[in-house]
C-alpha positions as CSV (number, residue, x, y, z in Angstrom):
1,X,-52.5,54.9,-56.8
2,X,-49.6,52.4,-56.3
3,X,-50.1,51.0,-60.1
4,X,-50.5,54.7,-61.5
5,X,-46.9,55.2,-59.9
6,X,-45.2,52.4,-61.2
7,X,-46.7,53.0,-64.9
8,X,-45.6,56.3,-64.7
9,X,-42.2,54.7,-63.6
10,X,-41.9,52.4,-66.4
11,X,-43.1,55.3,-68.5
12,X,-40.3,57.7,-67.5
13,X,-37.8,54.8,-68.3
14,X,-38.9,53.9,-71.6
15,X,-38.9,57.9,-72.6
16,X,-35.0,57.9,-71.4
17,X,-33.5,54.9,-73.0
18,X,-35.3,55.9,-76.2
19,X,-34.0,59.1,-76.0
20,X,-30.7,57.8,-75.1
21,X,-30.8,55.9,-78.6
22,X,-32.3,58.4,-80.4
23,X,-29.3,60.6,-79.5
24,X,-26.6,58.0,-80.4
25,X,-28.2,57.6,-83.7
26,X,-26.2,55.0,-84.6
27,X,-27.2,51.7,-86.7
28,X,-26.1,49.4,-83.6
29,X,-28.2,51.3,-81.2
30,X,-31.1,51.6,-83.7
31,X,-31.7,47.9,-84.1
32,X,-30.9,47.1,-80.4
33,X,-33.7,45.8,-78.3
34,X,-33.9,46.5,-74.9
35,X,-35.0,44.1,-72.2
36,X,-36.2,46.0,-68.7
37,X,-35.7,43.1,-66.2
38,X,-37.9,44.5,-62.6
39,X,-37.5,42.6,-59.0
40,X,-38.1,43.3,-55.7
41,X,-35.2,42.0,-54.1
42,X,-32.0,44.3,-53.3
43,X,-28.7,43.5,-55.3
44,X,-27.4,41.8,-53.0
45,X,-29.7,38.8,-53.2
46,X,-28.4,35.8,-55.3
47,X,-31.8,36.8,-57.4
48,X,-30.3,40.1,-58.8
49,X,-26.7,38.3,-59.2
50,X,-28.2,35.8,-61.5
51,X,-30.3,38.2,-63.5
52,X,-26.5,39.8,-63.9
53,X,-25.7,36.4,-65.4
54,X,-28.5,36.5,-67.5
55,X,-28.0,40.1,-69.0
56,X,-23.9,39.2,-69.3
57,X,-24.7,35.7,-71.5
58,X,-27.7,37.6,-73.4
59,X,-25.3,40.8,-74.5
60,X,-22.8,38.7,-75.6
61,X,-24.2,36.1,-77.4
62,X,-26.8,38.2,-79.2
63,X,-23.7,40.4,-80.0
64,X,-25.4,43.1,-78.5
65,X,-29.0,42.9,-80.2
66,X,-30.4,42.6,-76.7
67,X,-29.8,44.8,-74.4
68,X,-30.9,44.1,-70.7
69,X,-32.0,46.9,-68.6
70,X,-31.6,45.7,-64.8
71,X,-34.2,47.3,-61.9
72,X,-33.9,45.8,-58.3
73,X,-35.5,46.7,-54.9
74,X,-39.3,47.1,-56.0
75,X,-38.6,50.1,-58.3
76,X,-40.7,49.5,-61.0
77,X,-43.4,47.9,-58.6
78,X,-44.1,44.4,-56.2
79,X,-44.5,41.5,-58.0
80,X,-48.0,41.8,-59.4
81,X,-47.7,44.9,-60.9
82,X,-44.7,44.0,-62.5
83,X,-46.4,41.0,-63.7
84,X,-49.4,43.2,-64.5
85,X,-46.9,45.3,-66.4
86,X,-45.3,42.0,-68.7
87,X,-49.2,41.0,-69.6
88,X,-49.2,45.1,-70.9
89,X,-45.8,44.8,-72.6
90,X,-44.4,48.2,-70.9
91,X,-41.7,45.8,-69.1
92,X,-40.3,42.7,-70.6
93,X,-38.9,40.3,-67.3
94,X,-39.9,40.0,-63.5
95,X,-38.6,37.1,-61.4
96,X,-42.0,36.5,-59.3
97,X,-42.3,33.6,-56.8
98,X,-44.7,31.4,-57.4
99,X,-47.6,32.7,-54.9
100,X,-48.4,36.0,-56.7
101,X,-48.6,33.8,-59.7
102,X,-51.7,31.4,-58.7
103,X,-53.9,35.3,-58.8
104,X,-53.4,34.9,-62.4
105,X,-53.3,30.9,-63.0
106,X,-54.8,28.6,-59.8
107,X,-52.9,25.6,-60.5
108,X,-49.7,27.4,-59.3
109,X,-51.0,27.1,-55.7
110,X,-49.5,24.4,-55.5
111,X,-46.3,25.3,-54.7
112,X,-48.1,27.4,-51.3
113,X,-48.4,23.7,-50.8
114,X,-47.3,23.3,-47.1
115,X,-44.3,20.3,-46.7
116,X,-44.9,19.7,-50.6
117,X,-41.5,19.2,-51.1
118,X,-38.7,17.6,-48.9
119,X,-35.8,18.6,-50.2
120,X,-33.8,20.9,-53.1
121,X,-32.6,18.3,-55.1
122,X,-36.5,16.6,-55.6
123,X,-37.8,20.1,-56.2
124,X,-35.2,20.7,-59.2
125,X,-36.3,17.5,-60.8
126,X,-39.6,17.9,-60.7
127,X,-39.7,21.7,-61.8
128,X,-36.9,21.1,-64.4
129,X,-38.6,17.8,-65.9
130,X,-42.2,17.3,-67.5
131,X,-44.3,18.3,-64.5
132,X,-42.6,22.0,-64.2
133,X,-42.9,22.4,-68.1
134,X,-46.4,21.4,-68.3
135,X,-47.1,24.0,-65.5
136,X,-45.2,26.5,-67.4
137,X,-46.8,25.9,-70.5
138,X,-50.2,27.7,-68.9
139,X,-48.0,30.7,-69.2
140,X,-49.2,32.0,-72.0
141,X,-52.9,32.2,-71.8
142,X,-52.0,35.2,-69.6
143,X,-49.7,37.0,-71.9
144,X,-46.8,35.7,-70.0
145,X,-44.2,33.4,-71.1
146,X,-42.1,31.2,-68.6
147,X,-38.6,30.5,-69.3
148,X,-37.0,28.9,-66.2
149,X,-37.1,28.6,-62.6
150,X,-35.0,29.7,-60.5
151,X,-35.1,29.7,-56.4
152,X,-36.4,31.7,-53.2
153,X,-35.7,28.5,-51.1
154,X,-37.2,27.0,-48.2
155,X,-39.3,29.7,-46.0
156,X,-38.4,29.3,-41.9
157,X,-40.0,30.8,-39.2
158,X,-38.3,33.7,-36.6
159,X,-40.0,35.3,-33.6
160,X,-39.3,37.1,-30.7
161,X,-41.4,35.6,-28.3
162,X,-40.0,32.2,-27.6
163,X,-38.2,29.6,-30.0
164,X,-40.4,27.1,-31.9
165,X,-39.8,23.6,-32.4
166,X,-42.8,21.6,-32.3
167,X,-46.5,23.1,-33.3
168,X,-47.2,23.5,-30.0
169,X,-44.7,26.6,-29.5
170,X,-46.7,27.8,-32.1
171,X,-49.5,28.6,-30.5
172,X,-51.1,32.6,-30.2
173,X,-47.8,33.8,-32.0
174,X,-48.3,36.3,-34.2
175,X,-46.6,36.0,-37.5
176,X,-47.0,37.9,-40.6
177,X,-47.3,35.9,-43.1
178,X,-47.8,36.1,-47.5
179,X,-51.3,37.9,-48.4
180,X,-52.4,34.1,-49.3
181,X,-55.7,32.4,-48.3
182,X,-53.6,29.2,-48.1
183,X,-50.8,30.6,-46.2
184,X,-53.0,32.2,-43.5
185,X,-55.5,28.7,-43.3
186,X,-52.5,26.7,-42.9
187,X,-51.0,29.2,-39.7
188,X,-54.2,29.2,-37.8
189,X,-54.5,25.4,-38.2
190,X,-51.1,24.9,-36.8
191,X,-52.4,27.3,-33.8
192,X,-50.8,30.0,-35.0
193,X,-52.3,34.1,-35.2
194,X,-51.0,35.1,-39.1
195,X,-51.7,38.5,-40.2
196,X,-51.2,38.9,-44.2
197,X,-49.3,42.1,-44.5
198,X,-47.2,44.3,-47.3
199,X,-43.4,43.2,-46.9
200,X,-42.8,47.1,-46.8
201,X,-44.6,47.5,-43.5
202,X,-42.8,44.1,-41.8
203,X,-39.8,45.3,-40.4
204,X,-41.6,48.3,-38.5
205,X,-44.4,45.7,-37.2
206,X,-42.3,43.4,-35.3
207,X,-40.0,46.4,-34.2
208,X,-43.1,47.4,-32.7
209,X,-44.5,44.4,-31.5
210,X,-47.7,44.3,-33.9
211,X,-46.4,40.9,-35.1
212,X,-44.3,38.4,-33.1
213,X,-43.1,37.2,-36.3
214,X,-42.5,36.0,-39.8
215,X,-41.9,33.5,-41.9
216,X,-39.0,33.8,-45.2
217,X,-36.2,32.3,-46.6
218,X,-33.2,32.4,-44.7
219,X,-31.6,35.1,-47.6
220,X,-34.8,36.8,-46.7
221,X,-33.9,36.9,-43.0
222,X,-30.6,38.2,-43.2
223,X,-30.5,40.6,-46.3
224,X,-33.3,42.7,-44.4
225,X,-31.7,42.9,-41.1
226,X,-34.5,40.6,-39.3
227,X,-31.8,39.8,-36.9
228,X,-32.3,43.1,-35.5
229,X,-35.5,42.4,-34.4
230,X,-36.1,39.1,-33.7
231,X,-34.2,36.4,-31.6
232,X,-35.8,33.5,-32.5
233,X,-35.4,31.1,-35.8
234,X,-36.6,28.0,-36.5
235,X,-35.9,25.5,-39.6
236,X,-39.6,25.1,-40.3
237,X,-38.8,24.4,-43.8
238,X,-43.1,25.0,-43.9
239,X,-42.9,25.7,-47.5
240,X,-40.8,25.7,-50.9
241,X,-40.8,28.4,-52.9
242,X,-39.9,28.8,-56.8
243,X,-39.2,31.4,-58.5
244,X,-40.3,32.3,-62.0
245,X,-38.4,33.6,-64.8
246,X,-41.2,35.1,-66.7
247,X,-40.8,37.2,-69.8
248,X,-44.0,39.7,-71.4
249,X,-45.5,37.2,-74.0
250,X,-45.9,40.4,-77.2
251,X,-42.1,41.2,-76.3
252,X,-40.5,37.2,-76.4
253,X,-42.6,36.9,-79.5
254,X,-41.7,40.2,-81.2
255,X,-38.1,38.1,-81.1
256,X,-36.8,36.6,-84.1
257,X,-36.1,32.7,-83.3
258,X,-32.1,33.4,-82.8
259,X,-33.3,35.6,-80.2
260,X,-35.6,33.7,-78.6
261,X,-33.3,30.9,-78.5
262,X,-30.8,33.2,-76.5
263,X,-33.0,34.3,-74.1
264,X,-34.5,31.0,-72.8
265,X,-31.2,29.5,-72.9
266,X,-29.6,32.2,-70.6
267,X,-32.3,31.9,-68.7
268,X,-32.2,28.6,-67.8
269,X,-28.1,28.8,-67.3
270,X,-28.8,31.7,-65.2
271,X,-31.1,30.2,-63.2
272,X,-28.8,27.4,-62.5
273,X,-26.3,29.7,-61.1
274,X,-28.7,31.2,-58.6
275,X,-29.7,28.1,-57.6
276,X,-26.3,27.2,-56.4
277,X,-25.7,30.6,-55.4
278,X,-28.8,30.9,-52.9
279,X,-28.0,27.5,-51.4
280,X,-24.5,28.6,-50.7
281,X,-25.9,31.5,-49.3
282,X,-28.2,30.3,-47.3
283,X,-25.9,28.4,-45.4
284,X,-23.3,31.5,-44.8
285,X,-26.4,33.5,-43.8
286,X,-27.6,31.3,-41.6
287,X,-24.2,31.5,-39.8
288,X,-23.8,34.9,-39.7
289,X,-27.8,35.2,-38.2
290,X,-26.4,33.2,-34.9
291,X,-23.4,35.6,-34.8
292,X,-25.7,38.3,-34.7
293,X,-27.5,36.6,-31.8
294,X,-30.4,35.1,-33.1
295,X,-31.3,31.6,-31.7
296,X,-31.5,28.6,-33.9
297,X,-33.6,25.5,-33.3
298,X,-33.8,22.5,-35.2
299,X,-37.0,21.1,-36.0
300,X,-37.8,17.1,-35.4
301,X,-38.4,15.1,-38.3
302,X,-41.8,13.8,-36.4
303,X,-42.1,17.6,-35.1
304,X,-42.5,18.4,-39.0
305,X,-44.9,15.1,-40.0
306,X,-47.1,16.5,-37.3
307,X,-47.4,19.7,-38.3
308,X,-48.3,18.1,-42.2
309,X,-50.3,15.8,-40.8
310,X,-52.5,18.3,-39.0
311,X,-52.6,20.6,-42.4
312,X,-53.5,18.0,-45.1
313,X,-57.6,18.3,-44.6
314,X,-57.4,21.7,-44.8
315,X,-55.7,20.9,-48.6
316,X,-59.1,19.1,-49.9
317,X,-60.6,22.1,-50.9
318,X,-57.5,24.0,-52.3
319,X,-57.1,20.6,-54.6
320,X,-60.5,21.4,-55.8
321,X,-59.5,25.0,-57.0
322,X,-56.4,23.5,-58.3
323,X,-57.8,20.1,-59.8
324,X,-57.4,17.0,-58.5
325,X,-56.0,15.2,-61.4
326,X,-53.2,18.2,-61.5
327,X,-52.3,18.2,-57.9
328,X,-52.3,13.9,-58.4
329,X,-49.7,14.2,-60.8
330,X,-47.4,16.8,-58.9
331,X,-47.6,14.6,-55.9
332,X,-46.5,11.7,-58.4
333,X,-44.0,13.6,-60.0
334,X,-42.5,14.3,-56.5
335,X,-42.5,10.5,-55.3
336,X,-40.9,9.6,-58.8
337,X,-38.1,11.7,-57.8
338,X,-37.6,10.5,-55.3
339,X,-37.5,6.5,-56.1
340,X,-34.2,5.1,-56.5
């Protein structure tokens, strides 16, 4: 029923915008191609300002050939049916994290990785350099096309049951968590009680108490008012999470090569932008979470090696699904980046 709604969404848009040109009927608008970009996150989320980015360098520098078509808060659909929606061609650009991703190509189940990266700056090497283009490149086997990544950021942990700092305040605590196999094998290891449940539904749950907590980015946290219902947050820094700037494979190649040229380049500039945007914001939102009473606790360093030490058997048979020779030379890539 859900998928019905948003094709009919999609639908309803496409009739309007062609009407819209049709009514015009002039030579400019005739030619123009129009690129409907969907997310799920709100416009104020550095996510939606960088897709602005994108659709101001695309407009201008294809003169106004392409025309991008901006839909934010879920309204054309979560991020597998918009992805869903690129393989069909109906919408042209989602900016998915990488988790609803590995339903459609395993090997990006890597990045559900727990502690898999330990900072920003190794993360943007790696996914920037050979590693991050070779993953891209099984893109289009699914009628998808990547162009970039961009950033969701480090996910942390809130509750409202007691603050967390070593992985023994995690145990029994409820926390909703991604609707991933990996995600929810990786809480109850640490102790933890995850229930996998629609983001929709997450605000009411722990406002109810059917779910101590959750775990997000810290843009996450503030943009959708967790404060209000939960007191505790923890820098878990559990797991890094990309996003991908993916564009419907039949629509990127239905461009001429100026076009495509345009495209992936404002892309990647884009996504640069965000980057620095979400990392700025992070750190402002994480300030204004304490001044809306929320409790911060830093987690150990040896805290954190713990709580990946207890994790990494539970990895041997994700690596399997993945392949080991893949997951071999991500980890590689990673210590490369790190070397001085």
């Amino acid at each position: 029923m859900r998928k019905k709604s948003v094709l009919v969404n999609l639908f309803l848009v496409l009739i309007t915008l062609t009407s819209c040109k049709q009514a015009s009927g002039s030579a400019v608008e005739e030619t123009e191609k129009t690129i409907l970009a969907g997310i799920g996150y709100n416009n104020q989320h550095s996510q939606y300002k960088g897709l602005e980015r994108f659709k101001e360098i695309v407009e201008k520098k294809s003169k106004g050939a392409l025309n991008v078509k901006i839909f934010h808060s879920g309204q054309l659909g979560d991020d597998r049916s918009m992805i869903e929606s690129l393989q069909l061609g109906v919408l042209q650009v989602t900016i998915p994290s990488t988790a609803p991703l590995a339903n459609f190509i395993s090997e990006f189940l890597i990045f559900d990785y727990p502690f898999l990266f330990p900072n920003e700056e190794v993360a943007d090497e790696v996914l920037d350099g050979e590693m991050g283009k070779r993953l891209l490149d099984l893109l289009p086997q699914q009628n998808l096309i990547g162009l970039a990544y961009w950033e969701n950021g480090f996910r942390d942990l809130t509750n409202s049951t007691r603050p967390v700092s070593s992985m023994q305040d995690l145990k029994g605590l409820k926390v909703r968590t991604m609707e991933s196999e990996l995600h929810l094998s990786a809480f109850r290891k640490l102790g933890a009680n995850p229930t996998p449940m629609a983001f929709g539904e997450l605000f009411t749950a722990m406002q109810q108490g059917t779910v101590d907590g959750q775990e997000n980015p810290i843009s996450t946290i503030y943009l959708e008012g967790f404060y209000e219902v939960q007191k505790y947050i923890s820098n878990t820094h559990h797991v890094y999470t990309p996003f991908i700037f993916l564009m419907s494979k039949p629509f990127y190649e239905s461009l001429n090569e100026k076009e495509q040229k345009v495209v992936s380049e404002a892309a990647r500039e884009a996504g640069k932008y965000q980057r620095k945007l979400n990392r700025k914001d992070t750190e402002n939102y994480l300030q204004k979470l304490k001044d809306n009473g929320m409790e911060y606790t830093e987690i150990t360093e040896s805290s954190r090696k713990e709580m990946k030490k207890t994790i990494e058997p539970l990895l041997e048979q994700y690596t399997k699904e993945i392949g080991t020779d893949m997951v071999s030379d991500v980890y590689n890539a990673i210590e490369n980046a790190q070397s001085p």
